[in-house]
GUVEX-426301 format. One line per field, with one value per residue (C-alpha): residue in one letter; z, x, y. Coordinates in Angstrom, 2 decimals, always signed. Example, Ala and Ser with C-alpha at 12.3 -4.5 7.8 and 13.67 -1.06 7.14 Angstrom:
rest <- A/S
c3 <- +7.80/+7.14
c1 <- +12.30/+13.67
c2 <- -4.50/-1.06
//
This chain:
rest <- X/X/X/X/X/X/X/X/X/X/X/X/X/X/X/X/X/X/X/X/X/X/X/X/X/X/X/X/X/X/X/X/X/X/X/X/X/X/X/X/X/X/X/X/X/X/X/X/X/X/X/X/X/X/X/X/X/X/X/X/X/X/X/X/X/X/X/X/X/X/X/X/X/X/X/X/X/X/X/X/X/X/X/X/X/X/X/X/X/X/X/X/X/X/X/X/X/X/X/X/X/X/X/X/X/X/X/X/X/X/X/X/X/X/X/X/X/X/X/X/X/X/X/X/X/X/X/X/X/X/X/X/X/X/X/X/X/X/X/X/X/X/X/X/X/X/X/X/X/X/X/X/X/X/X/X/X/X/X/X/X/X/X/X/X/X/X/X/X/X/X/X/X/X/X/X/X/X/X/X/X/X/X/X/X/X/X/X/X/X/X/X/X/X/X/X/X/X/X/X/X/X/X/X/X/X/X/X/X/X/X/X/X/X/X/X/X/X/X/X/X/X/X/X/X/X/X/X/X/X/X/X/X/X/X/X/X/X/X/X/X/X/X/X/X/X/X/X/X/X/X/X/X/X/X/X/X/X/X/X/X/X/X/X/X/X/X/X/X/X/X/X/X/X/X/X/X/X/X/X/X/X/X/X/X/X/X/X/X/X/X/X/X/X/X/X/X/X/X/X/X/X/X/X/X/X/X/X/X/X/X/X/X/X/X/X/X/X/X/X/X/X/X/X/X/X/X/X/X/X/X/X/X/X/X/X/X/X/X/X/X/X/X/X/X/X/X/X/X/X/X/X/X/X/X/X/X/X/X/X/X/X/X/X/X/X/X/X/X/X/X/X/X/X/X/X/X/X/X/X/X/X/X/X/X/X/X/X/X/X/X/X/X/X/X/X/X/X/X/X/X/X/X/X/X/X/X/X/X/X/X/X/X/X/X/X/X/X/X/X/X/X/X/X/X/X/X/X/X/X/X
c3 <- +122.01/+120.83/+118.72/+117.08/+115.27/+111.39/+109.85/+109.89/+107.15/+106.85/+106.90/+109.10/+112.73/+111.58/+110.89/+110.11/+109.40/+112.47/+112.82/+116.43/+118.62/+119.76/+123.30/+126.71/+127.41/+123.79/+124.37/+122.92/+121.02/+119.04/+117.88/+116.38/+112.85/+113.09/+111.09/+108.27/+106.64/+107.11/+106.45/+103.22/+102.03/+101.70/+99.00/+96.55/+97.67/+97.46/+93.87/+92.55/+93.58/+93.19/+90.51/+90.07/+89.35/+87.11/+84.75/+84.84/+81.66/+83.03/+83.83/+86.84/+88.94/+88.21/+85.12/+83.11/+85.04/+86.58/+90.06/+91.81/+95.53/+96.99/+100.83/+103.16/+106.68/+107.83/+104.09/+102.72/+104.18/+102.70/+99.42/+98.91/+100.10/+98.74/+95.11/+96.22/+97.49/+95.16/+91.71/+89.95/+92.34/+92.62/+88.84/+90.33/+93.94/+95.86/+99.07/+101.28/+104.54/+104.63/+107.46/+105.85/+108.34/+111.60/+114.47/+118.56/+119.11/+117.04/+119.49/+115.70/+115.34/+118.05/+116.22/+113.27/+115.43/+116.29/+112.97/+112.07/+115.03/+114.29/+110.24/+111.66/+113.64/+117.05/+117.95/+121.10/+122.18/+121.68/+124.12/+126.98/+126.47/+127.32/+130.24/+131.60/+131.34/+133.24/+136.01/+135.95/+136.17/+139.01/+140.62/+139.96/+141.21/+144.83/+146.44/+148.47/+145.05/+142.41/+143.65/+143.78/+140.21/+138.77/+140.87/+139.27/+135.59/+135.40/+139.19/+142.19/+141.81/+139.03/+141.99/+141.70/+138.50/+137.68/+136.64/+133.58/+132.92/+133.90/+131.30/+128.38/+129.24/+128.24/+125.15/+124.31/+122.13/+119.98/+118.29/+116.20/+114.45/+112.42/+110.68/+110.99/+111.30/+113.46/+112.26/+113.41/+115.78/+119.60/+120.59/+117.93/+118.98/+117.01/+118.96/+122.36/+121.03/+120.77/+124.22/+125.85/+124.23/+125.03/+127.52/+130.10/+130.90/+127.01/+125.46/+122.66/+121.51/+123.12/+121.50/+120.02/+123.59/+125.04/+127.90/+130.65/+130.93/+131.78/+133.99/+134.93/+134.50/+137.15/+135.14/+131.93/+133.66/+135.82/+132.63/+131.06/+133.05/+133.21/+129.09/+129.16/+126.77/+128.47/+130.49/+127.91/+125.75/+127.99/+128.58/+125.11/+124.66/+127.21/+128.07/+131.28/+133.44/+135.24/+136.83/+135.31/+137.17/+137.06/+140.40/+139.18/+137.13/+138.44/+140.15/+137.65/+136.74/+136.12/+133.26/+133.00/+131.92/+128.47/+125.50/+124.62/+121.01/+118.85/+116.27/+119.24/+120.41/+117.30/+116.34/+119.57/+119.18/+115.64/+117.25/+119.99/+118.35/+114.92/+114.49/+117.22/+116.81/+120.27/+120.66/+123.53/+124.41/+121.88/+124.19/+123.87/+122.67/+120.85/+123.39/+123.60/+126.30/+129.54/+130.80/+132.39/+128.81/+127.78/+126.05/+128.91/+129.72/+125.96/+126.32/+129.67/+127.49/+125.70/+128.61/+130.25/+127.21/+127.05/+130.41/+129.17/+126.32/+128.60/+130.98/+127.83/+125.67/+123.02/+123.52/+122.50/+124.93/+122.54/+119.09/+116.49/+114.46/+112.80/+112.00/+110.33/+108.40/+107.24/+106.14/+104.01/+103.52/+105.41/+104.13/+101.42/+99.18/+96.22/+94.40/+90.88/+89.82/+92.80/+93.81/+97.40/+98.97/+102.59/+103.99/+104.47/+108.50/+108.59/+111.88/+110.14/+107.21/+109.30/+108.27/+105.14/+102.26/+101.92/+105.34/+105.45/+109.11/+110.27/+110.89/+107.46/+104.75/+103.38/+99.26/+98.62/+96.08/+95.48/+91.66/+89.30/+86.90/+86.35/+85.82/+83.25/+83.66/+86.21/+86.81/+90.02/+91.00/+92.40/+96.06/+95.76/+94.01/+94.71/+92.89/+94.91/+96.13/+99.26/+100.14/+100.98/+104.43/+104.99/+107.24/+107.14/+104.03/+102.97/+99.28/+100.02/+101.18/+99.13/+99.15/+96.12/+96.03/+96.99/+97.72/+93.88/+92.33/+94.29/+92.71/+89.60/+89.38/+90.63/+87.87/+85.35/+86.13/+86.16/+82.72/+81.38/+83.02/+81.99/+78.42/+79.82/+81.54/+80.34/+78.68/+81.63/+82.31/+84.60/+86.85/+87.57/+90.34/+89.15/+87.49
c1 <- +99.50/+97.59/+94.34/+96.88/+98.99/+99.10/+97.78/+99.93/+99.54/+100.58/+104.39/+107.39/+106.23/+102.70/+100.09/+101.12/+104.55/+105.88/+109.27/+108.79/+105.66/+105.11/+103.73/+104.33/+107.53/+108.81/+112.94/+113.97/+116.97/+113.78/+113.02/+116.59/+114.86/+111.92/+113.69/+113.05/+115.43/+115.14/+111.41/+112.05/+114.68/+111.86/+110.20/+112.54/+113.34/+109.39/+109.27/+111.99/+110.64/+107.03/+105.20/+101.78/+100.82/+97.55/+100.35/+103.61/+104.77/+104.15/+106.88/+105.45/+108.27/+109.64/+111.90/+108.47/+105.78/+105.48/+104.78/+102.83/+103.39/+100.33/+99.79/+98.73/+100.13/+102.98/+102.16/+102.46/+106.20/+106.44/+106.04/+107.77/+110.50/+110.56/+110.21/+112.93/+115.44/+114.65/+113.22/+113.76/+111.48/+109.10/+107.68/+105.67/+104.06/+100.99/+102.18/+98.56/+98.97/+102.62/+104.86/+107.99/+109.98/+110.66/+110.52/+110.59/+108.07/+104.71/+102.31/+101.04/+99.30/+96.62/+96.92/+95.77/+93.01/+91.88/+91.83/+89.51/+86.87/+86.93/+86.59/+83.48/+81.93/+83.02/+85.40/+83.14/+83.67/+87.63/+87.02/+85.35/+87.59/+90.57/+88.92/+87.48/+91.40/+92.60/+90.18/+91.17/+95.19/+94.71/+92.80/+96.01/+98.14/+97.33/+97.40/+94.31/+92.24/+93.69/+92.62/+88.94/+88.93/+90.27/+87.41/+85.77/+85.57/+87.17/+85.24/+87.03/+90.77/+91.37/+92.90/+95.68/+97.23/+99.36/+98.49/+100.04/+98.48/+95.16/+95.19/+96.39/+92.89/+91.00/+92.62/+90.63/+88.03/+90.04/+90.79/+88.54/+89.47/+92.03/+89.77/+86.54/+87.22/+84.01/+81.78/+82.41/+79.32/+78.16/+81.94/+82.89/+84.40/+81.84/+79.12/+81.20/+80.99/+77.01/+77.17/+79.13/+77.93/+74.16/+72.75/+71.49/+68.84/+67.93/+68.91/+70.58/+73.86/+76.60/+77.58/+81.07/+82.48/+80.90/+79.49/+82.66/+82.25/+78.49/+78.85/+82.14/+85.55/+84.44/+80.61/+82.49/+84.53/+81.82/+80.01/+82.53/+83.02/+79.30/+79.35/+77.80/+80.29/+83.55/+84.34/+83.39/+85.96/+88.90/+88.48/+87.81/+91.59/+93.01/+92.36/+91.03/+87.71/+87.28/+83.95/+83.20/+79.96/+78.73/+79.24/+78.34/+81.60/+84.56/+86.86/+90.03/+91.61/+95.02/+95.87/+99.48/+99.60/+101.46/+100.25/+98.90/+98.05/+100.83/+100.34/+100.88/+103.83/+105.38/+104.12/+105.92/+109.09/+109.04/+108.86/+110.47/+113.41/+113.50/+110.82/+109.36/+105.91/+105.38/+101.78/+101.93/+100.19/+99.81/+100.48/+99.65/+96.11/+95.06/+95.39/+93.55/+95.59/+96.57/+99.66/+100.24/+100.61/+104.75/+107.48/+108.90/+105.72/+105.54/+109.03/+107.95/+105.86/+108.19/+110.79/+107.69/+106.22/+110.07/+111.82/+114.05/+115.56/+116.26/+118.09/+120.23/+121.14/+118.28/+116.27/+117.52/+117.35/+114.83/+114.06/+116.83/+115.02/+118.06/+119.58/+116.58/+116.50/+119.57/+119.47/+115.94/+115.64/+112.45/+110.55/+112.99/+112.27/+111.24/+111.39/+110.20/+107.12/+105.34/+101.95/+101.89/+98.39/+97.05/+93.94/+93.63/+93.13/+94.91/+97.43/+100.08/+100.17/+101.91/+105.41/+104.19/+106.25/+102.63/+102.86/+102.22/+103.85/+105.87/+108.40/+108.30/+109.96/+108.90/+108.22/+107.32/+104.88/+101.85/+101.19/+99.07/+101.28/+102.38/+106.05/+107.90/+108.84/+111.43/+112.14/+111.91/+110.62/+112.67/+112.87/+111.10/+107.80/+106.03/+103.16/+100.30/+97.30/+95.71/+91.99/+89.90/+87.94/+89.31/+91.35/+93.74/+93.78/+90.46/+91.48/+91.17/+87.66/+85.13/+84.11/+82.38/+84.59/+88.12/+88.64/+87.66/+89.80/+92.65/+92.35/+91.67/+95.17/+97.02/+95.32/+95.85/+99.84/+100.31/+98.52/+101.55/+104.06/+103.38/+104.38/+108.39/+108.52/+110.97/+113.11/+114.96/+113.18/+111.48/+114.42/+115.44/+115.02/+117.67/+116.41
c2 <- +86.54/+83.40/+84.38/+87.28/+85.60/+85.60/+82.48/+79.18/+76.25/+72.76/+73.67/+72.58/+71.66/+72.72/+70.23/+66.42/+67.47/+67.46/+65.51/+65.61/+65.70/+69.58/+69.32/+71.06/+68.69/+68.59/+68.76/+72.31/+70.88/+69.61/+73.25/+73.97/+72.67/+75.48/+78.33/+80.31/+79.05/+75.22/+75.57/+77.98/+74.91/+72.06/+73.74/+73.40/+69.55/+69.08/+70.02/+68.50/+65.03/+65.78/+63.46/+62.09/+58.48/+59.22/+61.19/+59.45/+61.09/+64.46/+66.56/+68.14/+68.80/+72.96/+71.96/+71.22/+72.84/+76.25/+76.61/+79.66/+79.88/+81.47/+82.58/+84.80/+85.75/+83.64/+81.28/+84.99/+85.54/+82.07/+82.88/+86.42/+84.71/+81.74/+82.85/+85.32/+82.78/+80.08/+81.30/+78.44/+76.32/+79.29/+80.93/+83.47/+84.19/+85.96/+87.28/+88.62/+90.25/+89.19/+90.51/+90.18/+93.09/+91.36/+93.82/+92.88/+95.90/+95.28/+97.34/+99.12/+96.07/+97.64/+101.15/+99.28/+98.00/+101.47/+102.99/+100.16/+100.79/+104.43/+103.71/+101.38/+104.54/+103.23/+106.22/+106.96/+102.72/+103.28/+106.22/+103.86/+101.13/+103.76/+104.92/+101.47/+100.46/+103.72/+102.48/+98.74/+99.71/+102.27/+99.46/+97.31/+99.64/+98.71/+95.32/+96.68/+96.64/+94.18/+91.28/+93.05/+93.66/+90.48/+88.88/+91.52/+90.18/+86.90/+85.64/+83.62/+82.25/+85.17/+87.35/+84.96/+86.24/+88.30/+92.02/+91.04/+87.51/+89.26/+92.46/+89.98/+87.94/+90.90/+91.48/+88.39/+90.46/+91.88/+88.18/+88.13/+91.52/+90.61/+87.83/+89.43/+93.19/+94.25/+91.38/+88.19/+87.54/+87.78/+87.70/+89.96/+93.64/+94.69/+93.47/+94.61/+98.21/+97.63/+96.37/+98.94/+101.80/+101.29/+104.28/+102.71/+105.91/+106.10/+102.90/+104.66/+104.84/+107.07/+109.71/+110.25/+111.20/+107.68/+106.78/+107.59/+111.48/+111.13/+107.90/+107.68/+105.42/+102.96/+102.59/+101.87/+98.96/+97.56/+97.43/+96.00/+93.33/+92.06/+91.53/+88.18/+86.16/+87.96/+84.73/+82.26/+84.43/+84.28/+80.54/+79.65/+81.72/+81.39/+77.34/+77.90/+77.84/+81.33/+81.84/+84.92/+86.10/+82.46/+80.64/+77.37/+76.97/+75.17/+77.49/+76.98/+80.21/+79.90/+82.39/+81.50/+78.38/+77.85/+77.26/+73.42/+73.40/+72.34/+75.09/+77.75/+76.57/+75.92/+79.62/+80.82/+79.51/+81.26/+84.78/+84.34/+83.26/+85.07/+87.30/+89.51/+90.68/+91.08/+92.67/+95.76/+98.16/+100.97/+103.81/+106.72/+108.98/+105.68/+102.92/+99.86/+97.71/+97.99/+99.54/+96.18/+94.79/+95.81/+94.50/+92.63/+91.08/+89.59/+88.37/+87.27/+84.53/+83.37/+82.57/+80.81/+78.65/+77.29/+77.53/+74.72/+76.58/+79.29/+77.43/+75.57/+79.11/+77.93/+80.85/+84.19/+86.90/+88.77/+88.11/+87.75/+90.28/+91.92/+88.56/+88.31/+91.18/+90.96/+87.43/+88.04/+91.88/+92.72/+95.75/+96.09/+92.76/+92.62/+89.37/+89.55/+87.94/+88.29/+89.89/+91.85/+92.32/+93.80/+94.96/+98.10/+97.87/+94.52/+94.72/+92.89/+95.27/+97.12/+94.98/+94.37/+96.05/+97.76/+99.67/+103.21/+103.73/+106.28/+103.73/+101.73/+103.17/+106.32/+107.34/+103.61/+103.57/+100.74/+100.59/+97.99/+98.22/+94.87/+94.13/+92.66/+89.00/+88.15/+92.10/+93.40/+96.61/+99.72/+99.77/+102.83/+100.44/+98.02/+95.82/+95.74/+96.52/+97.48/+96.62/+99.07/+98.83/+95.55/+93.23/+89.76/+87.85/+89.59/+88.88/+84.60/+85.24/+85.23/+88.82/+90.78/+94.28/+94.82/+90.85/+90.32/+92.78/+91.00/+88.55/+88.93/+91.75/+88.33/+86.29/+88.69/+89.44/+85.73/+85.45/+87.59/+86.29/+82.67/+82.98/+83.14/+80.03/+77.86/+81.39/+81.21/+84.92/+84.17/+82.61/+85.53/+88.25/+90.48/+93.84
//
């Protein structure tokens, strides 16, 4: 879902360095240069020719100067693996908040979500939110009353869409999370929570059971749906112009258009094709989404955003994820020289080689302990740290705690490391 994905940089098809122009019509034989693998291959061609008129007699190209690879998100896949796959371009690397371990089903990215509200004392908001959505999907349930409550929150025309297009507009204010954690201003879940959880007879805050036991499913939704920036949200994410509860707005609420901005698309094709992520509902005691909001329905997405590819075999039936996997190693990398880092409530730590779920592997420890240069850890180790009370790339902002100590355990490992470039140590990612 656009607004949840991890953080793109000026790679292949992102940016200026687009060989073709990424629009709604581009031709998808265009996309059969966005891989992995294509895009991991320019570094090395990059460096090699890479000079710098004001020092001509500089060797700055990998033979004579070491280069450190440093990223977060997708640049933090980037870098793990291109230091693994090409250690003689890459010296060392910082991979942040890197999802390495490409999976179709991703819905622990909202679990991670909910473990951060209830870290942030919002337990009794995670509560409403699951019953407002009980109340929206029974409502959807029956022709006689979807229509009713799409008009609901998102005003005239939004009875049009599909239960599916409609639930993926409210996830809408959880976007901000994975940047901002609860901060991140009037649109911010945090500030929801405040909104939501306000008695309306006391003008306190709900207690840890919230508001729905005293006032009911249908109260939590209503209320829901009259948060004053809800609208703005959805059109600012979703490109359109719903009404909201504002009649003067042009009706224009077509939530299933695909996505326009270059970087989306190009960020689409990348997991639909190789590596998943697909952002359901987290079902079960710790839900946040609608039922309405399943694997098919992300897949759904994809087959819209590129109905041409679909029609010419370009478009994989699901993700390639295993092809994936096998061709890069997924949770189980460890390239030598390299620096792994994750907040502690980041979503996408969650196929990091840092993950703690049930479904990563298990008896992987984190240690400081720097390794020697150009040995790898165990696959039962791995160097780096997780940040406490803290979300996406927390470590590249400029934060005063756990950011800070990032960084300076990077700066420090590559201070020891340096001393073998040029040994031919540090070419290696053998133990």
């Amino acid at each position: 879902m656009l607004g949840s994905a991890p953080w793109t940089d000026g790679v292949r098809y992102y940016g200026k360095s687009t060989p073709f122009p990424v629009n709604y019509d581009t031709p998808p034989e265009d996309y059969q240069y966005l891989t992995t693998k294509q895009a991991l291959a320019d570094l090395p061609y990059f460096a090699r020719n890479f000079s710098r008129k004001a020092h001509p007699d500089v060797d700055l190209t990998p033979a004579g100067t070491p280069w450190v690879m440093i990223g977060g998100s997708y640049a933090g896949i980037r870098a793990a693996l291109t230091r693994q796959e090409y250690p003689d371009t890459i010296f060392a690397a910082w991979s942040s908040s890197a999802p390495v371990q490409a999976q179709v089903n991703m819905t622990n990215y909202f679990d991670q979500v909910y473990r951060g509200m209830v870290a942030s004392g919002w337990a009794n908001c995670t509560k409403d939110i699951r019953a407002g959505l009980e109340y929206i999907d029974e409502q959807l349930s029956s022709n006689q009353t979807a229509g009713s409550i799409k008009q609901l929150f998102l005003g005239s025309e939004a009875e049009k869409n599909s239960n599916g297009d409609f639930t993926a507009a409210l996830v809408a204010m959880y976007g901000s999370f994975q940047s901002y954690g609860m901060d991140g201003g009037t649109a911010s879940l945090g500030a929801f929570c405040e909104y939501l959880e306000a008695d309306p007879n006391t003008n306190q805050t709900a207690g840890p059971d919230g508001l729905a036991p005293i006032y009911g499913k249908q109260y939590v939704a209503e209320r829901w749906a009259a948060w004053p920036v809800l609208t703005a949200l959805v059109n600012q994410n979703m490109d359109t112009n719903c009404r909201g509860q504002n009649t003067s707005l042009p009706l224009e609420c077509d939530l299933s258009k695909p996505y326009g901005d270059p970087s989306a698309i190009s960020w689409t094709w990348q997991y639909c094709t190789e590596w998943g992520f697909y952002q359901a509902n987290n079902a079960g005691p710790h839900a946040l989404l609608s039922s309405y909001q399943t694997l098919e329905y992300q897949q759904h997405i994809c087959n819209r955003q590129f109905p041409d590819a679909i029609k010419k075999g370009l478009l994989p039936v699901q993700p390639l994820t295993d092809q994936t996997n096998r061709e890069f190693g997924g949770w189980t990398i460890r390239p030598s020289n390299t620096y792994t880092s994750g907040g502690e409530f980041d979503p996408w730590r969650t196929l990091s080689v840092l993950s703690t779920e049930d479904t990563a592997p298990q008896g992987v420890q984190f240690s400081s302990d720097i390794p020697l240069c150009g040995v790898t850890t165990n696959g039962n180790t791995v160097f780096g740290y997780i940040l406490e009370d803290s979300e996406h790339c927390f470590d590249f902002q400029m934060l005063p705690t756990a950011g800070k100590l990032s960084r300076g355990m990077f700066s420090t490992a590559l201070l020891q490391w340096l001393p073998c470039f040029g040994t031919g140590a540090g070419t290696s990612t053998k133990s």
